[in-house]
PyMOL Python script that loads the backbone (N, CA, C, O; Angstrom):
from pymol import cmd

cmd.read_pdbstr("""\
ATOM      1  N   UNK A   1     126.699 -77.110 -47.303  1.00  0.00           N
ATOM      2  CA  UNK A   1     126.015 -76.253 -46.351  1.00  0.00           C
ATOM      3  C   UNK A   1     124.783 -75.631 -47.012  1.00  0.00           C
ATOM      4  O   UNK A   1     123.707 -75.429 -46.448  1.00  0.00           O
ATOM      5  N   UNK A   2     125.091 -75.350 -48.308  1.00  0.00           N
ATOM      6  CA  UNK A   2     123.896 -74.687 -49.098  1.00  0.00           C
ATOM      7  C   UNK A   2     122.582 -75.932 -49.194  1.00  0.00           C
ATOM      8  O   UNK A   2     121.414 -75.781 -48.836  1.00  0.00           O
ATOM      9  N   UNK A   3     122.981 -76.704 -49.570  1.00  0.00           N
ATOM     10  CA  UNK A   3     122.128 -77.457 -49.423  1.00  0.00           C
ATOM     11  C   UNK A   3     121.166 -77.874 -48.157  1.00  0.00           C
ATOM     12  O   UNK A   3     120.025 -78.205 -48.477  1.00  0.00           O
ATOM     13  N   UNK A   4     121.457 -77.895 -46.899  1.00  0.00           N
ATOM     14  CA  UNK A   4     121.567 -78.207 -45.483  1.00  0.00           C
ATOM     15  C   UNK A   4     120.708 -76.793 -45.162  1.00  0.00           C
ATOM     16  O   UNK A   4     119.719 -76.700 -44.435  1.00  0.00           O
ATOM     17  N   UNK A   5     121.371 -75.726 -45.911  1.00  0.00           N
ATOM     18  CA  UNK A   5     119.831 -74.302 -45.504  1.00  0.00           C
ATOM     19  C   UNK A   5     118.995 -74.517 -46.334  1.00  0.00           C
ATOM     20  O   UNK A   5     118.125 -73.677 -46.103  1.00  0.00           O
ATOM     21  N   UNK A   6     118.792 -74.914 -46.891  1.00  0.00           N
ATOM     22  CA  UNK A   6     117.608 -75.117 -48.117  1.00  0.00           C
ATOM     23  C   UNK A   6     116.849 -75.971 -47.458  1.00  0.00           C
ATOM     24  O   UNK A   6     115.639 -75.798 -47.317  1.00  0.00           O
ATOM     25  N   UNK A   7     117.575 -77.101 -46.936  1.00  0.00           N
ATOM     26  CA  UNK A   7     116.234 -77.847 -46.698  1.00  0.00           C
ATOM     27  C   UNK A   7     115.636 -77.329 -45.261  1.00  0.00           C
ATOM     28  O   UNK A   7     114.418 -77.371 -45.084  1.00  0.00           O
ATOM     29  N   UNK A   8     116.288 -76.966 -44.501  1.00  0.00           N
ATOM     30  CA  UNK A   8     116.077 -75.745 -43.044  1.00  0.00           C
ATOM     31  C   UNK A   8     115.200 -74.901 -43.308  1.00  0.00           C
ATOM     32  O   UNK A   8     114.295 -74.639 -42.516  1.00  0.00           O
ATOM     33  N   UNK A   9     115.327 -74.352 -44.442  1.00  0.00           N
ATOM     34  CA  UNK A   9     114.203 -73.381 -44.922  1.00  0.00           C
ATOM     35  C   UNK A   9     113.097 -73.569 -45.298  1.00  0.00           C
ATOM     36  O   UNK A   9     112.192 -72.759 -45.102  1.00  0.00           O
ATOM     37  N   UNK A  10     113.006 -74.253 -45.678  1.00  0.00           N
ATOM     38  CA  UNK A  10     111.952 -75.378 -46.410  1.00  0.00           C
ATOM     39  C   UNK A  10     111.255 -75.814 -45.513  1.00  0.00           C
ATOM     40  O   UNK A  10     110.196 -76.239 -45.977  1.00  0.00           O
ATOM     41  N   UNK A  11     111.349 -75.951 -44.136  1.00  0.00           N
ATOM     42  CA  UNK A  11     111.152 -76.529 -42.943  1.00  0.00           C
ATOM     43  C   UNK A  11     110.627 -75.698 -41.975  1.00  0.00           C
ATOM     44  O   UNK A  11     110.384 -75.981 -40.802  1.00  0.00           O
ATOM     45  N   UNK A  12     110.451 -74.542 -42.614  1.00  0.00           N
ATOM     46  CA  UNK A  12     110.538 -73.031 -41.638  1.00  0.00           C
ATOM     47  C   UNK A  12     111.500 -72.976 -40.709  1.00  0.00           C
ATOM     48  O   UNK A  12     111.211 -71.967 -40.066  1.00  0.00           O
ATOM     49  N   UNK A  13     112.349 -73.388 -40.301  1.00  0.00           N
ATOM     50  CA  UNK A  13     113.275 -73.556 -39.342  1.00  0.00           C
ATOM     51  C   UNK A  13     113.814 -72.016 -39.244  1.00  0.00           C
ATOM     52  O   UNK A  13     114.401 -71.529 -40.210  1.00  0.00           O
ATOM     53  N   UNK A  14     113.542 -71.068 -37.740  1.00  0.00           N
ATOM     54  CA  UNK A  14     114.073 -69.606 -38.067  1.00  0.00           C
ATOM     55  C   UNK A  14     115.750 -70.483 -37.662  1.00  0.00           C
ATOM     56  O   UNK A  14     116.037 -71.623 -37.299  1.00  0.00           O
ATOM     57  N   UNK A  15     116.682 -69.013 -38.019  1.00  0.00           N
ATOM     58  CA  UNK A  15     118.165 -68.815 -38.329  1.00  0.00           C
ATOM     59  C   UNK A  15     118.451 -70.249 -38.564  1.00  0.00           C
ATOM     60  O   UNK A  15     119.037 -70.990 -37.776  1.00  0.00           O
ATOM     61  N   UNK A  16     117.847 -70.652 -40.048  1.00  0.00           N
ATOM     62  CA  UNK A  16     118.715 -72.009 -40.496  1.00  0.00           C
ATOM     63  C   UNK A  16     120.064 -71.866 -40.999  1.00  0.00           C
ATOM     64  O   UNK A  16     120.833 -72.822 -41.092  1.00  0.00           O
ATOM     65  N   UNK A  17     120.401 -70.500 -41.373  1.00  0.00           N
ATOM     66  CA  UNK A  17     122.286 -70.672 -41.984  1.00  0.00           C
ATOM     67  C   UNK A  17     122.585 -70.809 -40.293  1.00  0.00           C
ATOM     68  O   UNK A  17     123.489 -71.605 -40.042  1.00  0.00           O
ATOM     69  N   UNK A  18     121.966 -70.160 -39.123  1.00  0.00           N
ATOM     70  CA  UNK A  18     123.172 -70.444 -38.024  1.00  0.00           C
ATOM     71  C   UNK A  18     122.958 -71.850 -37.832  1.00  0.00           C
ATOM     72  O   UNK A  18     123.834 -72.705 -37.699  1.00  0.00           O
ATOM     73  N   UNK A  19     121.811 -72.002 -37.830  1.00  0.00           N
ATOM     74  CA  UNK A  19     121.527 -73.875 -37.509  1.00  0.00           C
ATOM     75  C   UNK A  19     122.858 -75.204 -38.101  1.00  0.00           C
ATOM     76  O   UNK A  19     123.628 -76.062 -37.669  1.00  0.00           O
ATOM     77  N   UNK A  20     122.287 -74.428 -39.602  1.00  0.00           N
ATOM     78  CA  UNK A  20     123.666 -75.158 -40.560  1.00  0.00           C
ATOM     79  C   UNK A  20     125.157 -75.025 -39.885  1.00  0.00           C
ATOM     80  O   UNK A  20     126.007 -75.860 -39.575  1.00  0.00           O
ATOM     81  N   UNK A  21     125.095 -73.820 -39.813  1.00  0.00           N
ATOM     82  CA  UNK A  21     126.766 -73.439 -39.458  1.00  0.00           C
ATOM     83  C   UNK A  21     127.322 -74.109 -38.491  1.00  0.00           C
ATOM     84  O   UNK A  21     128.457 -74.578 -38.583  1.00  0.00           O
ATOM     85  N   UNK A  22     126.131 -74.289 -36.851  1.00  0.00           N
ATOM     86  CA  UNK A  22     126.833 -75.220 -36.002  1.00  0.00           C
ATOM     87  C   UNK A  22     126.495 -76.297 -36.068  1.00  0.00           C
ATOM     88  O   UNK A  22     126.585 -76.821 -34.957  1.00  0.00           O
ATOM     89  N   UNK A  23     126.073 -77.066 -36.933  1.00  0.00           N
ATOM     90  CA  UNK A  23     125.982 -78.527 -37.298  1.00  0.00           C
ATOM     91  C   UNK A  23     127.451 -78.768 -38.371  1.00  0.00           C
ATOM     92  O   UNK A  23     128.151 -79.770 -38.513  1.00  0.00           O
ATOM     93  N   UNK A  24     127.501 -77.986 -38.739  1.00  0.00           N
ATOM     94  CA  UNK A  24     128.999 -78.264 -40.255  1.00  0.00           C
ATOM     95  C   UNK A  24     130.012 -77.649 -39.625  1.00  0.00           C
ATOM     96  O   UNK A  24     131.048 -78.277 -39.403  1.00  0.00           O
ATOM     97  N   UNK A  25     129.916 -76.738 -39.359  1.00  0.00           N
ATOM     98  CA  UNK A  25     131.323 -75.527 -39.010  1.00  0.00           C
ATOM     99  C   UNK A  25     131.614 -76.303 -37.587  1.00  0.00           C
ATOM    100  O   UNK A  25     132.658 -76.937 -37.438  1.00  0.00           O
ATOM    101  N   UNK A  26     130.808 -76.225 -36.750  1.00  0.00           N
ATOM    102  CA  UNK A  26     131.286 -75.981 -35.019  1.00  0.00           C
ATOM    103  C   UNK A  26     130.924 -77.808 -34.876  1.00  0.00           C
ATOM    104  O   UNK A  26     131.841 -78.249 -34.183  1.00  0.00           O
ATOM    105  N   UNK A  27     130.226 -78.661 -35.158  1.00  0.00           N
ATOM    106  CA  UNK A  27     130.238 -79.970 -35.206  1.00  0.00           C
ATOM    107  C   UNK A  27     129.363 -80.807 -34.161  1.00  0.00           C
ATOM    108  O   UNK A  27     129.385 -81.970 -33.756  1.00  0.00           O
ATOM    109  N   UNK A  28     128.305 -79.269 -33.825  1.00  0.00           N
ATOM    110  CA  UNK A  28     127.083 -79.403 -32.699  1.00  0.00           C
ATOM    111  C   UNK A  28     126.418 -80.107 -33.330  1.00  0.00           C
ATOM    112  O   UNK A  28     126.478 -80.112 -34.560  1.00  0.00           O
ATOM    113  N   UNK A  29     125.504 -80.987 -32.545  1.00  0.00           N
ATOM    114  CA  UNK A  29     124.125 -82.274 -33.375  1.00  0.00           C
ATOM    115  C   UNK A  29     123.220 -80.696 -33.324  1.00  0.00           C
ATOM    116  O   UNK A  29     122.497 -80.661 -32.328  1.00  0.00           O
ATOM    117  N   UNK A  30     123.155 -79.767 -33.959  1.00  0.00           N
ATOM    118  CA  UNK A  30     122.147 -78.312 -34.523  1.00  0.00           C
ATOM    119  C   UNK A  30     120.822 -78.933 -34.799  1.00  0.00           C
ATOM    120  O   UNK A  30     119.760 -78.767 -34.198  1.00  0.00           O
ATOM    121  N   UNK A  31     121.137 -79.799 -35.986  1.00  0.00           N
ATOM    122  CA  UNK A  31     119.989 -80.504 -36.837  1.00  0.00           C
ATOM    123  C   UNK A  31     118.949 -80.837 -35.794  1.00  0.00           C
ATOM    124  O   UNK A  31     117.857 -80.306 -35.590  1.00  0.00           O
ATOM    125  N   UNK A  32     119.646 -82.010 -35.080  1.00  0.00           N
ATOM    126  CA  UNK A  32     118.714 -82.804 -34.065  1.00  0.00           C
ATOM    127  C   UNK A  32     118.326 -82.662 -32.739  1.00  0.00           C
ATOM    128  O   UNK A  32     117.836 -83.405 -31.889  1.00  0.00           O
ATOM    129  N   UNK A  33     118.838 -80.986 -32.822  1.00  0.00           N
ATOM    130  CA  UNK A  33     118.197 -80.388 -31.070  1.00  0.00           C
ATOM    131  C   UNK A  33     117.334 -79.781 -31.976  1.00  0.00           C
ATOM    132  O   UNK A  33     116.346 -79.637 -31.256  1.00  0.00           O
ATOM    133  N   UNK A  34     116.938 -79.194 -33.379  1.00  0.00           N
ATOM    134  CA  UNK A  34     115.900 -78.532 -33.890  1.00  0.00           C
ATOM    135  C   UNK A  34     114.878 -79.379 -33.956  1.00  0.00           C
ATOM    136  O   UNK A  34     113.779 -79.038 -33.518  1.00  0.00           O
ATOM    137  N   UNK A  35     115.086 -80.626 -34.521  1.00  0.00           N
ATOM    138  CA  UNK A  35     114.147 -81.221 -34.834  1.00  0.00           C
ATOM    139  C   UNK A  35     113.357 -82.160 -33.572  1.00  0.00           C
ATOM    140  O   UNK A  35     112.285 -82.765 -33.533  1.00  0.00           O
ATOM    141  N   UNK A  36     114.467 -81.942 -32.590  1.00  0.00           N
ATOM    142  CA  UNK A  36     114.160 -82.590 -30.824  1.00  0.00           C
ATOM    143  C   UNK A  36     112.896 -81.411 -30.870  1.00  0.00           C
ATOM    144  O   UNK A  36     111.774 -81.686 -31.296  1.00  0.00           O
ATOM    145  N   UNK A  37     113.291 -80.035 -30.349  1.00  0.00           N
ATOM    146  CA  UNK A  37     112.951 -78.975 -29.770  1.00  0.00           C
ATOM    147  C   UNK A  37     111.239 -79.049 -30.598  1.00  0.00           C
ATOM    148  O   UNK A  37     110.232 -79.010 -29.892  1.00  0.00           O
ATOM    149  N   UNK A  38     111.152 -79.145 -31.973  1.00  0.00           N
ATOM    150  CA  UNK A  38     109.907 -78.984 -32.754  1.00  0.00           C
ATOM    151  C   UNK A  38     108.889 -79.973 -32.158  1.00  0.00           C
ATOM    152  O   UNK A  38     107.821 -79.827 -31.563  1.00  0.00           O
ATOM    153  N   UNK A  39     109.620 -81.035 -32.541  1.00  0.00           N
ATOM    154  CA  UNK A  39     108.524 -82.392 -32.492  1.00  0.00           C
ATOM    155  C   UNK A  39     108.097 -82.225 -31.024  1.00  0.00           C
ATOM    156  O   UNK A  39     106.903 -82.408 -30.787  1.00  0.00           O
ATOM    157  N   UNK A  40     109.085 -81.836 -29.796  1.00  0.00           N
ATOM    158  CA  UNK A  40     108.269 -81.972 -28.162  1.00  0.00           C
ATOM    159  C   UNK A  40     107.927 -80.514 -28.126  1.00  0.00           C
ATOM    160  O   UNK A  40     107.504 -80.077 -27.056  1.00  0.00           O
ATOM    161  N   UNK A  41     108.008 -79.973 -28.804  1.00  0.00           N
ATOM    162  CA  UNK A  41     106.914 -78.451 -28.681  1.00  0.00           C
ATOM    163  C   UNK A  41     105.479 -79.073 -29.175  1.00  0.00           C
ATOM    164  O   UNK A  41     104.508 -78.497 -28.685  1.00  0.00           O
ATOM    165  N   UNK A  42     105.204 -80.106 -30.024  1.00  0.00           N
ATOM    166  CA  UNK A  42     103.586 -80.388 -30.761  1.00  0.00           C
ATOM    167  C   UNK A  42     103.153 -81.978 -29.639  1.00  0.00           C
ATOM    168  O   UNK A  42     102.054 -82.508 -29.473  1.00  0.00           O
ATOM    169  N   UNK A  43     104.222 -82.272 -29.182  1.00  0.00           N
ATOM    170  CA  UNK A  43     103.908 -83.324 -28.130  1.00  0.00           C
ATOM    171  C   UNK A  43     102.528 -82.705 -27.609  1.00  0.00           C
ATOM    172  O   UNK A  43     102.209 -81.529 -27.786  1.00  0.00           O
ATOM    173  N   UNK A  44     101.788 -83.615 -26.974  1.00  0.00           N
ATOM    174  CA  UNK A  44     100.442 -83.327 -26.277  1.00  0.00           C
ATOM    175  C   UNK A  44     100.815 -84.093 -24.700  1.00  0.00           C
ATOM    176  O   UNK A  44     100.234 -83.471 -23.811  1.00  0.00           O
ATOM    177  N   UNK A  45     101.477 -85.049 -24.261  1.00  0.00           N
ATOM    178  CA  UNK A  45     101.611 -86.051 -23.201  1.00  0.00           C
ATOM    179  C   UNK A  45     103.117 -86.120 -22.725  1.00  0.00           C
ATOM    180  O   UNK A  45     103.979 -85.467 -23.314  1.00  0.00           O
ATOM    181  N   UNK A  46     103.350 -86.758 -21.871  1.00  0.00           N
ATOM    182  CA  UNK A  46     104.558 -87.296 -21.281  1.00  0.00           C
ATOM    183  C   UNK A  46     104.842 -88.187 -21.951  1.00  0.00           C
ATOM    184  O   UNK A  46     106.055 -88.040 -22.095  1.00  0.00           O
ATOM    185  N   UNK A  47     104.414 -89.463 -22.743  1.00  0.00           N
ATOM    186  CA  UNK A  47     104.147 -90.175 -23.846  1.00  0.00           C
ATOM    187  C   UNK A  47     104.029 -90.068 -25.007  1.00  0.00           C
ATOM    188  O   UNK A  47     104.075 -91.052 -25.746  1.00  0.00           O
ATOM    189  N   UNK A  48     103.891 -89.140 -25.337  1.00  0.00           N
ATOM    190  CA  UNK A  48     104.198 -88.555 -26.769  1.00  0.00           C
ATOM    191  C   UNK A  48     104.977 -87.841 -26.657  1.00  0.00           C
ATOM    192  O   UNK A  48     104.923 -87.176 -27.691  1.00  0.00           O
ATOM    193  N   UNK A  49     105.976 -87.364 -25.881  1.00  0.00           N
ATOM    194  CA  UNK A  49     107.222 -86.409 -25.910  1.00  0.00           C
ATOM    195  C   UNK A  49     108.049 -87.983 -25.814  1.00  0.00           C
ATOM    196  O   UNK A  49     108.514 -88.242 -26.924  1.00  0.00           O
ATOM    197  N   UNK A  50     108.279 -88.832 -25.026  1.00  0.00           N
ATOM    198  CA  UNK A  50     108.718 -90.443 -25.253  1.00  0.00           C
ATOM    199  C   UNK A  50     108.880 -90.743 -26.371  1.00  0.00           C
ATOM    200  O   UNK A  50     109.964 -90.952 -26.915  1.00  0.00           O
ATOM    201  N   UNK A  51     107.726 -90.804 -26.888  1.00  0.00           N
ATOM    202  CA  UNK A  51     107.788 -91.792 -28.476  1.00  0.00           C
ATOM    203  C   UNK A  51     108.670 -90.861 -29.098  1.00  0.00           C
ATOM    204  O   UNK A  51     109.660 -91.309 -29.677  1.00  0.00           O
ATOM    205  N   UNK A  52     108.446 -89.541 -29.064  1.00  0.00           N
ATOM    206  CA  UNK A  52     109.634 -88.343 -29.950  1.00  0.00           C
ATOM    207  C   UNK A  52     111.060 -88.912 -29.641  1.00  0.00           C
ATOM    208  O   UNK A  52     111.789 -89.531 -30.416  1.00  0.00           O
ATOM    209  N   UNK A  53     111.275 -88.596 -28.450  1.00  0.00           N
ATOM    210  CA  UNK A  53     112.848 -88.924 -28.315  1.00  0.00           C
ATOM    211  C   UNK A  53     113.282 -90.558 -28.641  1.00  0.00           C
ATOM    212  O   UNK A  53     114.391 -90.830 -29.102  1.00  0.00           O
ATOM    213  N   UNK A  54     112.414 -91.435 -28.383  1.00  0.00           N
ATOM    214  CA  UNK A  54     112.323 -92.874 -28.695  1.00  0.00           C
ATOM    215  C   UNK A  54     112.677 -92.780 -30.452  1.00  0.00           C
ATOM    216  O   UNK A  54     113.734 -93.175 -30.944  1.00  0.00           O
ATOM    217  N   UNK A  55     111.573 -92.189 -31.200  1.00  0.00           N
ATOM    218  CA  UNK A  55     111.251 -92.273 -32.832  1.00  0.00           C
ATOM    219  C   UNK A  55     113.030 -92.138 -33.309  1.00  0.00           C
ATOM    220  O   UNK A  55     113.474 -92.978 -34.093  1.00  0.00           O
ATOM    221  N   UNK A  56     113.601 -91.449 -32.971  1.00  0.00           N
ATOM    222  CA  UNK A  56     115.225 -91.263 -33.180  1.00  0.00           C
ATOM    223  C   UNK A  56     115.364 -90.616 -34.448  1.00  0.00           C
ATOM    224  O   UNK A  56     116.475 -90.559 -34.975  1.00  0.00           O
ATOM    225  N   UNK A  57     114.288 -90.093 -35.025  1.00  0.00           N
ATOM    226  CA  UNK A  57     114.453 -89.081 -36.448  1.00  0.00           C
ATOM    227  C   UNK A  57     113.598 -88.549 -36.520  1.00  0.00           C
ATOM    228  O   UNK A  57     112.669 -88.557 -35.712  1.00  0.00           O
ATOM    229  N   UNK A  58     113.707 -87.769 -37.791  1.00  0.00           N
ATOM    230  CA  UNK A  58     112.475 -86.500 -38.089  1.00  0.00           C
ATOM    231  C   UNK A  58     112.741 -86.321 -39.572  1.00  0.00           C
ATOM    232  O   UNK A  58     113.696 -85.560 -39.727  1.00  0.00           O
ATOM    233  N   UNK A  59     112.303 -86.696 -40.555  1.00  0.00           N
ATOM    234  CA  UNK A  59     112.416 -86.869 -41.777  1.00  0.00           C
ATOM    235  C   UNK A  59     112.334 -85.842 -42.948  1.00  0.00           C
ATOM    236  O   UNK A  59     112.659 -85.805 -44.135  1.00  0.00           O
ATOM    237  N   UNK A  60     111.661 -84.918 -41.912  1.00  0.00           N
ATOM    238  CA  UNK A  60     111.610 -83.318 -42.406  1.00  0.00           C
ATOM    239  C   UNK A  60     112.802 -83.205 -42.665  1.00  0.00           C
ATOM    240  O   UNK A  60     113.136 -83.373 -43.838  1.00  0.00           O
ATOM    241  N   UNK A  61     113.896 -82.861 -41.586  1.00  0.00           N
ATOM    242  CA  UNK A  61     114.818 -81.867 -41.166  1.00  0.00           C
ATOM    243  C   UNK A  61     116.004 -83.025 -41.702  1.00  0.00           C
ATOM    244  O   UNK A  61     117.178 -82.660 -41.762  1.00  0.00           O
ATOM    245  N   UNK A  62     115.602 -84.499 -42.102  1.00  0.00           N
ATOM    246  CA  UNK A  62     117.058 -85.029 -42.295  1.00  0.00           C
ATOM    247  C   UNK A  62     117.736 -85.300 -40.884  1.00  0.00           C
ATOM    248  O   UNK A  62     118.954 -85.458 -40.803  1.00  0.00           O
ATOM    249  N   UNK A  63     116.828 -85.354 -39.680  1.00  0.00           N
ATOM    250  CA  UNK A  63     118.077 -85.683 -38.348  1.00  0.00           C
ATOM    251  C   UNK A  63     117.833 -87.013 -38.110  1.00  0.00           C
ATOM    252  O   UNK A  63     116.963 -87.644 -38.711  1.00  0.00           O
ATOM    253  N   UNK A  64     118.669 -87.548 -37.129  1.00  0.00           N
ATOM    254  CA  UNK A  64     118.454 -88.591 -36.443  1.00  0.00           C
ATOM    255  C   UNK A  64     119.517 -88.886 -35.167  1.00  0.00           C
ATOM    256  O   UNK A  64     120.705 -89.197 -35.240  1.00  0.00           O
ATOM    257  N   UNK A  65     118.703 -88.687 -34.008  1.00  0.00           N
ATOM    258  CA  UNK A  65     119.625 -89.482 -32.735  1.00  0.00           C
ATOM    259  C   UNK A  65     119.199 -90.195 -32.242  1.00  0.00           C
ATOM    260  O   UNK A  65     118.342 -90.896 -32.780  1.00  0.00           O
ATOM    261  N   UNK A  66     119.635 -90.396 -30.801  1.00  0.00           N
ATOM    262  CA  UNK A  66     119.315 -91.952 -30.456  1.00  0.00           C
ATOM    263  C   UNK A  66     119.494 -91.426 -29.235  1.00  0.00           C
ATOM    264  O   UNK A  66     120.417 -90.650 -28.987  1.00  0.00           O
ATOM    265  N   UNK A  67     118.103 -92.036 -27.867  1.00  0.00           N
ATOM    266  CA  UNK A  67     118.507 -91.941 -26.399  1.00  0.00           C
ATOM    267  C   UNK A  67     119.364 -92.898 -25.999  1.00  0.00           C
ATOM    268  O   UNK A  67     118.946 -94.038 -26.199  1.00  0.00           O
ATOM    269  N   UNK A  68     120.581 -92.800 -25.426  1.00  0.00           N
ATOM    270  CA  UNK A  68     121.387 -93.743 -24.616  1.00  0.00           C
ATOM    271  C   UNK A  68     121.825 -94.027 -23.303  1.00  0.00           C
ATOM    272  O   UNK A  68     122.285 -92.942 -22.946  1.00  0.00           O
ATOM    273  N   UNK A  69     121.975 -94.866 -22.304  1.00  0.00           N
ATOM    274  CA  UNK A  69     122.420 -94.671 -20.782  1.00  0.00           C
ATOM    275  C   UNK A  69     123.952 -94.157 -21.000  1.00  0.00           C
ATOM    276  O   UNK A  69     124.373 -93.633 -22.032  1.00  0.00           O
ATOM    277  N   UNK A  70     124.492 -94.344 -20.138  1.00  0.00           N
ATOM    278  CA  UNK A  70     125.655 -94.004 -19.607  1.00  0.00           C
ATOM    279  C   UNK A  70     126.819 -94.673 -20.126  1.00  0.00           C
ATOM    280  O   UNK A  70     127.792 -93.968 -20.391  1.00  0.00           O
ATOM    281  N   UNK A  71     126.893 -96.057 -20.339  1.00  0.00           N
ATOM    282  CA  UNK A  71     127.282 -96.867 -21.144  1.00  0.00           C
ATOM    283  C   UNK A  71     127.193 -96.625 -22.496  1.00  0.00           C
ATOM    284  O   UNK A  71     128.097 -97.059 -23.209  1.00  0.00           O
ATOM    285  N   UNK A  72     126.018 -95.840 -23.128  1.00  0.00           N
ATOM    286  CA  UNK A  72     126.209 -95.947 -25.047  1.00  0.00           C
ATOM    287  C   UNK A  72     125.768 -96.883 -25.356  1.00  0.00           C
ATOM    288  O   UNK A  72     126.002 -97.403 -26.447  1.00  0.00           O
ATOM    289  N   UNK A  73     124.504 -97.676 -23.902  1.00  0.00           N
ATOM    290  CA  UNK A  73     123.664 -98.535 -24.660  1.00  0.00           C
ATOM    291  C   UNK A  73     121.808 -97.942 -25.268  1.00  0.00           C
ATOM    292  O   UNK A  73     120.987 -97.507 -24.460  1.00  0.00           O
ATOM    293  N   UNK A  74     121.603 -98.037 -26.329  1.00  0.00           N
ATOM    294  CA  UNK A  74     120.618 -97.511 -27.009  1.00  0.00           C
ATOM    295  C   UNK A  74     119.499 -97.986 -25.492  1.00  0.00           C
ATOM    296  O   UNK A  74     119.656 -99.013 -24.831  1.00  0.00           O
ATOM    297  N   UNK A  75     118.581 -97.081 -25.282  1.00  0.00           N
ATOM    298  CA  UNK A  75     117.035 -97.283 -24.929  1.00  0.00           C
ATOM    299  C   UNK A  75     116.384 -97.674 -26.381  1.00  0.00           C
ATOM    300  O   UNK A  75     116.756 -97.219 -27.463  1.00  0.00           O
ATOM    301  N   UNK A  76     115.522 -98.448 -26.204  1.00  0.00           N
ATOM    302  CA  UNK A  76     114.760 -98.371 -27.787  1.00  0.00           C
ATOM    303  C   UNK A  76     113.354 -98.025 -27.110  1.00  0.00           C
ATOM    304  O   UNK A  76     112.594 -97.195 -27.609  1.00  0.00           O
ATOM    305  N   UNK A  77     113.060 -98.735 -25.917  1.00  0.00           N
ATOM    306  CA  UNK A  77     111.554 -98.760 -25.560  1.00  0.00           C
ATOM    307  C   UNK A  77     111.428 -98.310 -23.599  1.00  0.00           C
ATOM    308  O   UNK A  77     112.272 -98.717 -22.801  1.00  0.00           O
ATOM    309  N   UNK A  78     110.696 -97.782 -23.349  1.00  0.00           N
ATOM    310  CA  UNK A  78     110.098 -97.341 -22.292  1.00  0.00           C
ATOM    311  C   UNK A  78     108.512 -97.706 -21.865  1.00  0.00           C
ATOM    312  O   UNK A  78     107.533 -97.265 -22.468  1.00  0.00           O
ATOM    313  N   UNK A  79     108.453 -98.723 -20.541  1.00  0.00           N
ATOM    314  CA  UNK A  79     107.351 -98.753 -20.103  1.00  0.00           C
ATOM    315  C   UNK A  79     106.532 -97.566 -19.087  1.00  0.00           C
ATOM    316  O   UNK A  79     106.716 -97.389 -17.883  1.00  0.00           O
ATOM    317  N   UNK A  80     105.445 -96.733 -20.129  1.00  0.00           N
ATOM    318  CA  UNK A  80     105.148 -95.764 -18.850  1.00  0.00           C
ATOM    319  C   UNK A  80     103.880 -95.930 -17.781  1.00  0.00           C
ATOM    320  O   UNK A  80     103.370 -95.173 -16.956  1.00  0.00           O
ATOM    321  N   UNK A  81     103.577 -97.573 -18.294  1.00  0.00           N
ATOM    322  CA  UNK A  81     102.664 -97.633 -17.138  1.00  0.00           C
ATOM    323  C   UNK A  81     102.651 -97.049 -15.932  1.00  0.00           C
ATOM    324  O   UNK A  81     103.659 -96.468 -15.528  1.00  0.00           O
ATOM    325  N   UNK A  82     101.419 -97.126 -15.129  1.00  0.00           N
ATOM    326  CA  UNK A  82     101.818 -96.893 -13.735  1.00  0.00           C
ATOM    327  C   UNK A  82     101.491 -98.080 -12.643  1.00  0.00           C
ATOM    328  O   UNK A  82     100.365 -98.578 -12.681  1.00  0.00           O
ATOM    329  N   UNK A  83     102.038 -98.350 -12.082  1.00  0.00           N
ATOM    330  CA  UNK A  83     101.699 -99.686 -10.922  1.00  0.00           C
ATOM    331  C   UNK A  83     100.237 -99.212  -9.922  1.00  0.00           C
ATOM    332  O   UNK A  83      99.810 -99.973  -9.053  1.00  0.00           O
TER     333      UNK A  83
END
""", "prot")
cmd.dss("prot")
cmd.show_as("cartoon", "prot")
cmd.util.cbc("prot")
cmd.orient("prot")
């Protein structure tokens, strides 16, 4: 866990021991709604908030998830053209 606030901190991440705590203690994905929440706060587009949730990590913070349907089959790619 000590380790896991250190690098939170390091990251500016505010309340990284609670961050830590419900990622280790309580067994919430903490890490990767922080590092969700950061990266589509600096998004500029509807398309660049995409590629965020698409990218499936953040190398800062050590996270990584993955968008999936309903099934638990991975999205990897999204067309946002428009017709």
């Amino acid at each position: 866990m000590r380790a896991l606030v250190k690098r939170l901190e390091s990251a500016a991440v505010n309340d990284a021991q609670d961050v830590a705590r419900a990622e280790i203690a309580d067994g919430q994905p903490a890490v990767a709604r922080v590092a969700l929440e950061r990266r589509l706060a600096r998004a500029k587009s509807a398309a660049d908030a995409v590629n965020v949730m698409l990218a499936g990590r953040d190398d800062e913070l050590g996270a990584r998830w993955r968008l999936i349907d309903g099934e638990g089959r991975e999205i990897q790619k999204l067309d946002l053209r428009r017709d």
